[in-house]
TORFIBA-741415 format. One record per residue (C-alpha): residue in three letters; x, y, z. Coordinates in steps of 0.1 Angstrom, whole numbers, padded with zeros to 4 digits, always signed. Example, Ala and Ser with C-alpha at 12.3 -4.5 7.8 and 13.67 -1.06 7.14 Angstrom:
2
ALA+0123-0045+0078;SER+0137-0011+0071;
//
This chain:
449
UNK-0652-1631+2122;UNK-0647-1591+2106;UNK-0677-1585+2085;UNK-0664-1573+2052;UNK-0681-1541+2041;UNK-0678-1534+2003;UNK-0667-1495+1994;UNK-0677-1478+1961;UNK-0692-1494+1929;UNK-0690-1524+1912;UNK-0669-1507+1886;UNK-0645-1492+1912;UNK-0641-1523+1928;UNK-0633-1542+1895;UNK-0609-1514+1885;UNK-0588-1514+1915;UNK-0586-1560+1911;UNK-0575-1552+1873;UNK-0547-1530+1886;UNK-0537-1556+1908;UNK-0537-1583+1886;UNK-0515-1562+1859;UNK-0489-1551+1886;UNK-0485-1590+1896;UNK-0483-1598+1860;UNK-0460-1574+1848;UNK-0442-1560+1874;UNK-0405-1578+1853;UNK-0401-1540+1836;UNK-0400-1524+1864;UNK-0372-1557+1877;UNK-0354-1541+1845;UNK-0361-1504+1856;UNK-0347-1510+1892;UNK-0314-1533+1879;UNK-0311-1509+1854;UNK-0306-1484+1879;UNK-0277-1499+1899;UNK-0261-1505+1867;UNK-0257-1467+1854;UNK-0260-1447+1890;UNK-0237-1448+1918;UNK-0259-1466+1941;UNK-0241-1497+1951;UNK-0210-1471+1959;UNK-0210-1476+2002;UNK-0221-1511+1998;UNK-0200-1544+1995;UNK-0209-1551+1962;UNK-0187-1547+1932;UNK-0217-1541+1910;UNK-0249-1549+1902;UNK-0243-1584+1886;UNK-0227-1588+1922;UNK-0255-1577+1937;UNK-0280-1594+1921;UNK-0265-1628+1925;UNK-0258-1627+1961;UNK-0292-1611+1969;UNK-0316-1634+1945;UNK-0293-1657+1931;UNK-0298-1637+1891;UNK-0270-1646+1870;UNK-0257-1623+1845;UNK-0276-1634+1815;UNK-0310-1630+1836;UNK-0301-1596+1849;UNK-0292-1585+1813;UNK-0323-1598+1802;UNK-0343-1575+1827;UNK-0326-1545+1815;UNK-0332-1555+1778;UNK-0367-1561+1783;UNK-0373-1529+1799;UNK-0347-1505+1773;UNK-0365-1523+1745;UNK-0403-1524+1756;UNK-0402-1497+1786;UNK-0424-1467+1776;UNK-0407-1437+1764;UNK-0425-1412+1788;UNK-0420-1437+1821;UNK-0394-1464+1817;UNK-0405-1479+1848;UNK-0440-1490+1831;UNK-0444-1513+1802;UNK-0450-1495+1762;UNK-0490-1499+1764;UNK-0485-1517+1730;UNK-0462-1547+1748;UNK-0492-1549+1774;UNK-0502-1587+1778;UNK-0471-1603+1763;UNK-0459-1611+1797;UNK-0424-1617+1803;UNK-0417-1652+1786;UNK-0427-1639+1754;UNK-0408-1605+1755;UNK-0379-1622+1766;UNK-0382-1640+1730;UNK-0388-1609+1710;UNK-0356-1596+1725;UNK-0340-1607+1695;UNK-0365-1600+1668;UNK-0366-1570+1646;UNK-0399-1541+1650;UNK-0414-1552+1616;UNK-0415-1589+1626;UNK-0430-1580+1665;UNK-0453-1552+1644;UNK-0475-1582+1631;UNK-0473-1602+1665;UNK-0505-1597+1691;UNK-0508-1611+1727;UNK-0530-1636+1715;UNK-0503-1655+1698;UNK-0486-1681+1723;UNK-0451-1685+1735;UNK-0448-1713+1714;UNK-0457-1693+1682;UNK-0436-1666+1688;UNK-0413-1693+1693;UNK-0418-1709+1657;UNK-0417-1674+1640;UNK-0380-1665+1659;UNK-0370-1699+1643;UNK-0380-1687+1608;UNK-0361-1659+1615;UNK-0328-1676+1632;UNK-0331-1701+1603;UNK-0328-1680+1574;UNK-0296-1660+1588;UNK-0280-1692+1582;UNK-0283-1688+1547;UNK-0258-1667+1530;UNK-0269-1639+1502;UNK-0245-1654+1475;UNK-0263-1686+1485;UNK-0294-1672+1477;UNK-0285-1657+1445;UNK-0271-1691+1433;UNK-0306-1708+1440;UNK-0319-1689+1413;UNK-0356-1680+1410;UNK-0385-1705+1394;UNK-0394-1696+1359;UNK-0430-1701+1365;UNK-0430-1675+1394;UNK-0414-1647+1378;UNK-0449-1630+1358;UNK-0462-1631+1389;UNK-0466-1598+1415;UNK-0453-1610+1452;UNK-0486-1620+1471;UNK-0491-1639+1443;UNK-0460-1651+1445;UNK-0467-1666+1479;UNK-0501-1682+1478;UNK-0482-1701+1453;UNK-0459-1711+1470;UNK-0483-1719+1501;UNK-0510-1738+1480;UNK-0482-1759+1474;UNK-0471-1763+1507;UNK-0504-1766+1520;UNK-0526-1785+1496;UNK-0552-1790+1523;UNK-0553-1758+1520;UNK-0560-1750+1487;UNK-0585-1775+1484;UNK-0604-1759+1509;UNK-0605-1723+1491;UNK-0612-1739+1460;UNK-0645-1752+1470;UNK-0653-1722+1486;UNK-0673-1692+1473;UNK-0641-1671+1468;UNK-0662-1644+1488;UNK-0636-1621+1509;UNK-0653-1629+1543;UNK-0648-1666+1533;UNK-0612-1662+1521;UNK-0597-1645+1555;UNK-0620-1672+1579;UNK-0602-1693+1560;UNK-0570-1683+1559;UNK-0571-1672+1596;UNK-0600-1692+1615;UNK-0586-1679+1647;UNK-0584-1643+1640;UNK-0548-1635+1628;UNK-0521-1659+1611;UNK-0484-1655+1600;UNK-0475-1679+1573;UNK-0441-1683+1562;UNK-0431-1697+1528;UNK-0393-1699+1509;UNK-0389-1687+1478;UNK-0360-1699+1459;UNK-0336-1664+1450;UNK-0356-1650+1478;UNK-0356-1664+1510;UNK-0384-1663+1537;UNK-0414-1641+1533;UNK-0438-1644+1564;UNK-0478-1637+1551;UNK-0503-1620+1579;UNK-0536-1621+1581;UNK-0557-1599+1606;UNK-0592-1604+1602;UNK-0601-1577+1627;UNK-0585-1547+1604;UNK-0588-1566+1572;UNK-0549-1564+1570;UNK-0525-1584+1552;UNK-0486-1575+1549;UNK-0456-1596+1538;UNK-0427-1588+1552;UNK-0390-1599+1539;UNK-0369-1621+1562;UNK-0339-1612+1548;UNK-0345-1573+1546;UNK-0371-1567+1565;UNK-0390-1550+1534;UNK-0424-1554+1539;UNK-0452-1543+1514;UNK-0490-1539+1522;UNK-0524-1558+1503;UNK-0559-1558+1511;UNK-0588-1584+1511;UNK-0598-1575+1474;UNK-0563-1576+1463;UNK-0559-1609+1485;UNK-0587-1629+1467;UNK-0577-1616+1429;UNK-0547-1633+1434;UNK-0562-1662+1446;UNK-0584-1663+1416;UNK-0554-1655+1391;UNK-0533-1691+1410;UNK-0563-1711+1406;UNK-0568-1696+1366;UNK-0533-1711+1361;UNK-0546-1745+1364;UNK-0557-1764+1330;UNK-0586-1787+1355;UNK-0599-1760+1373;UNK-0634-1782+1386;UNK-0611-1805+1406;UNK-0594-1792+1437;UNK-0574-1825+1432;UNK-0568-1822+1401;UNK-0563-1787+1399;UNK-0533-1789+1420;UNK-0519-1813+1399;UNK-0524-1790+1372;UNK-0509-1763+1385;UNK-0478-1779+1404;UNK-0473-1806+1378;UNK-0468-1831+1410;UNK-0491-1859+1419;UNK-0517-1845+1445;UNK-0505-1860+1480;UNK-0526-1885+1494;UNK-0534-1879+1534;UNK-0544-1909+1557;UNK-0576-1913+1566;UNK-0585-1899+1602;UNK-0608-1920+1625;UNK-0632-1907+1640;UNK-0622-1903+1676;UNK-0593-1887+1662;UNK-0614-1859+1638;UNK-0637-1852+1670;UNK-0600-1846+1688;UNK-0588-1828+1662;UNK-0617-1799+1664;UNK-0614-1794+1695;UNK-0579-1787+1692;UNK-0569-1747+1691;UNK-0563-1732+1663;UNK-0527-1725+1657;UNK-0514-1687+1646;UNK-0481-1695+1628;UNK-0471-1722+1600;UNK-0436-1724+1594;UNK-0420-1726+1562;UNK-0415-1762+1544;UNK-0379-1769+1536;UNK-0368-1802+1518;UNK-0331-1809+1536;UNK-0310-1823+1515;UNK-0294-1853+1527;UNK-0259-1852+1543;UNK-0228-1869+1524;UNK-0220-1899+1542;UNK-0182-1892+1559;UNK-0152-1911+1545;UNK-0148-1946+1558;UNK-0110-1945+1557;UNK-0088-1915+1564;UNK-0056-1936+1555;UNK-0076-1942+1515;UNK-0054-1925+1490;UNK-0069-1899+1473;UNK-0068-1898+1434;UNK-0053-1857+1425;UNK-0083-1841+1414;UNK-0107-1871+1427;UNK-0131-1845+1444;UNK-0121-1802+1448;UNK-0145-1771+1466;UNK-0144-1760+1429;UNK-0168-1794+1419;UNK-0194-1782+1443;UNK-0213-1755+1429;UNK-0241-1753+1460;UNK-0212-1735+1477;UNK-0194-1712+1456;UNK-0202-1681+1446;UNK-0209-1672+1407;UNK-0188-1638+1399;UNK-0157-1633+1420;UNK-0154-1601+1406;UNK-0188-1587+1418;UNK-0191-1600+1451;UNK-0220-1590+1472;UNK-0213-1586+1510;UNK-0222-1620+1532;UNK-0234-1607+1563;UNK-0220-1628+1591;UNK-0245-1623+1618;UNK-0222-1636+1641;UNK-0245-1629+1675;UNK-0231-1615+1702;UNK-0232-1635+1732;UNK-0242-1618+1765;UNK-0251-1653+1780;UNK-0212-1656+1789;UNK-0213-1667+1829;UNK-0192-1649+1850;UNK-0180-1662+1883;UNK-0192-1639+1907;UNK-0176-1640+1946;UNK-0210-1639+1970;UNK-0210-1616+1993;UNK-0224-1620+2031;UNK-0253-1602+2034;UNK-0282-1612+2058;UNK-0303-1622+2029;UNK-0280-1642+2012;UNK-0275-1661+2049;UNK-0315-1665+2048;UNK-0313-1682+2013;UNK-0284-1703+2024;UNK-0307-1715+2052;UNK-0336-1719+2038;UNK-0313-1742+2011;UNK-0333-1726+1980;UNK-0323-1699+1961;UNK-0354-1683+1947;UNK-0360-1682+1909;UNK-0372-1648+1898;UNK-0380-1654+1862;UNK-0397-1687+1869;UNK-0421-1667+1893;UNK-0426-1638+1871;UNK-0438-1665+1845;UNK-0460-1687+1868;UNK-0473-1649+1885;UNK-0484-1641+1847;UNK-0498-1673+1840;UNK-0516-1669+1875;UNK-0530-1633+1870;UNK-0544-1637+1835;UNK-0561-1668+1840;UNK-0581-1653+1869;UNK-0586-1618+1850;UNK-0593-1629+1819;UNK-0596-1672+1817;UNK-0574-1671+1786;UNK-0537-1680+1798;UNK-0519-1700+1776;UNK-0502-1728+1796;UNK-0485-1744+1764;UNK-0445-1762+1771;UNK-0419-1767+1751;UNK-0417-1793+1731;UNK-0391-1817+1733;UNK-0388-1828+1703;UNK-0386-1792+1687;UNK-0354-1792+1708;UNK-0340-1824+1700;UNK-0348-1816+1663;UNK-0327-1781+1665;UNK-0299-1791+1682;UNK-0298-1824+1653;UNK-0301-1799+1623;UNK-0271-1774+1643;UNK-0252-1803+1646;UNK-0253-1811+1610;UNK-0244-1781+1594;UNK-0216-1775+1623;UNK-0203-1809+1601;UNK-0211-1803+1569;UNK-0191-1766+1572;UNK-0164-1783+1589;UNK-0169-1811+1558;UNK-0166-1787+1531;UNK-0131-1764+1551;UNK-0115-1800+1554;UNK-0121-1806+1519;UNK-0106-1771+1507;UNK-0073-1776+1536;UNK-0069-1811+1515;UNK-0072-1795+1480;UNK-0045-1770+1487;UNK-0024-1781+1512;UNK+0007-1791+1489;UNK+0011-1758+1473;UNK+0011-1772+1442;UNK-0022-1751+1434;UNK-0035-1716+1447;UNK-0070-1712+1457;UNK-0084-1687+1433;UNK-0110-1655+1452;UNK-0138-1682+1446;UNK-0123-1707+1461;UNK-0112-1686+1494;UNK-0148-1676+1497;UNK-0167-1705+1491;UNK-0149-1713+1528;UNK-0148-1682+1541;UNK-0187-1688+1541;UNK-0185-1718+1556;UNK-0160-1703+1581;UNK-0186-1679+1590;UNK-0215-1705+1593;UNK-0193-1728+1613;UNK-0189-1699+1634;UNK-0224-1693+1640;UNK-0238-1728+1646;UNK-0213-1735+1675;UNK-0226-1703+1687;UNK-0257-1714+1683;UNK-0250-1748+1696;UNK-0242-1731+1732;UNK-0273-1717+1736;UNK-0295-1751+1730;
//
């Protein structure tokens, strides 16, 4: 047996194992760099491949939506001095999670640490995804709440999060209202992104980082994002709670305040509590939305219909207000690089290996497991969370629903005007022209899940 002699310090030693470790774990941007490469230079030139979506398929079986997310990753997170190395900010994502923030604009990704899990980063692209569904004439017709409109916007959403979370309130309502207090509670595990809907607003995500003691709310729909601190964060909280008539009831107070019956939550046993503790603190609460229910379909095609039974004109939730001053609906129509292209393998001896060996290799699964690997030696704080199904299931139910509620509401406007006997006015043509553009983006959406 070779005696192993250790060279240099401790600290040396340790250094050079830390290197290793972040090579292993994010060695994907420099995947990016490489591909990146063969795309713009003439390098594949005396070689049998057409490009490098060629290449990389018959080498390691990458299909063009993996190769294109290599190259993203690395154009969008690559540093600007060496865009073979990752931005030192983007350090300990891993590749899983950047691969998600592909998509997500800087002010979003601005308030989002390595700390916070795939599956959070996860729930905060859905907030996002979810309120480019929702048209800006939409929003103007919701209207805002009369009781809302005194107040200054962080006020503005602790209101509309107390009510959302009445746990929540109840808990800073029997607390001291001291600042230290306020942001343990409002973000036990360090940082937190809260996102609450406003009606005539839209989405405005709340973050809390107890660390630096700052708080920002950033605009969903326009990225706008304004800055508070923890003074100015527990005034407001004390200016909500002053609005209630009952303020020595946290019960009570609610009530007061959201003119509602204070919700009544089960009681937990206790093997369930102890469970519960233990459970990790999550970074990201998503909005709460009450769907309205879909119209049931018509039970007989062949049933006459009385002229002027039902028109797009008797449903206000979809036309716009003023055809005369229409604001611009953004169709955020995505587009899709996932399209698979059928790409003609070409004989290499690799490719022969990998026919033999009757696998072909899956480089972003490895990257991901090498990540998970690395950091939970280096640092015991991997996060091993998976998908959960029923997240899935529920997205690909609520796509399907508006894919036929849109088509519902362009059947209904085909029906109202198809004799000619009446011309769709401007409000008319754009109430489905909207839900043109929404039908468009859920079946686009729809491929992808």
């Amino acid at each position: 047996m070779i005696e192993i002699i250790p060279t240099g310090t401790f600290d040396e030693w340790q250094q050079a194992l830390d290197t290793e470790f972040s090579k292993s774990a994010e060695s994907f941007i420099r995947i990016g760099y490489l591909l990146k490469i063969a795309r713009d230079t003439d390098i594949l030139k005396d070689t049998p491949y057409a490009n490098v979506i060629d290449y990389a398929k018959t080498r390691y079986g990458l299909d063009k939506t993996q190769v294109s997310r290599f190259i993203a990753i690395n154009e969008r997170f690559g540093s600007k001095e060496d865009d073979s190395t990752l931005r030192d900010k983007y350090k300990g994502f891993g590749y899983a999670k950047l691969a998600l923030m592909l998509n997500m604009p800087d002010e979003i990704i601005e308030e989002i640490s390595p700390d916070y899990s795939k599956s959070e980063i996860e729930d905060i692209k859905k907030e996002i995804d979810e309120e480019k569904k929702i048209s800006d004439i939409e929003i103007l017709i919701e209207g805002k709440e009369e009781c809302i409109k005194k107040l200054n916007e962080l006020e503005q959403v602790l209101h509309q999060l107390f009510h959302d979370n009445p746990e929540l309130f109840m808990k800073i309502h029997t607390s001291t209202y001291e600042t230290a207090e306020l942001i343990d509670i409002f973000a036990p595990a360090g940082e937190m992104i809260y996102s609450v809907r406003l009606l005539g607003v839209g989405r405005l995500m709340l973050s809390i980082k107890a660390d630096s003691g700052r708080i920002t709310i950033t605009n969903v729909r326009n990225m706008e994002k304004t800055e508070w601190n923890i003074e100015e964060l527990a005034e407001s909280v004390i200016n909500i709670f002053s609005m209630a008539v009952d303020t020595e009831d946290p019960a009570k107070a609610w009530t007061s305040i959201y003119k509602e019956e204070y919700p009544k939550k089960a009681e937990v046993a206790p093997v369930q509590q102890e469970k519960s503790a233990q459970r990790k603190e999550k970074k990201v609460q998503k909005a709460k939305i009450e769907k309205p229910k879909p119209q049931p379909a018509e039970k007989d095609a062949e049933e006459e219909q009385i002229p002027g039974q039902d028109s797009v004109l008797n449903h206000p939730e979809y036309l716009p207000e003023n055809s005369n001053n229409m604001p611009a609906v953004q169709e955020n129509i995505q587009n899709n690089t996932a399209i698979m292209g059928n790409t003609t393998e070409k004989p290499s001896d690799s490719s022969e290996m990998i026919k033999t060996s009757g696998e072909t290799p899956d480089f972003e699964k490895d990257i991901e497991e090498s990540e998970k690997t690395s950091l939970r030696m280096a640092t015991n704080a991997i996060n091993t969370e998976c998908e959960d199904a029923s997240e899935s299931i529920e997205s690909f139910m609520n796509c399907w629903e508006t894919i036929c509620e849109a088509n519902r509401k362009i059947a209904l406007f085909i029906e109202d005007y198809s004799t000619m006997d009446v011309t769709p006015d401007n409000m008319a043509i754009e109430a489905v022209r909207i839900n043109a553009v929404t039908l468009a983006n859920e079946l686009e959406h729809l491929k992808t899940l």
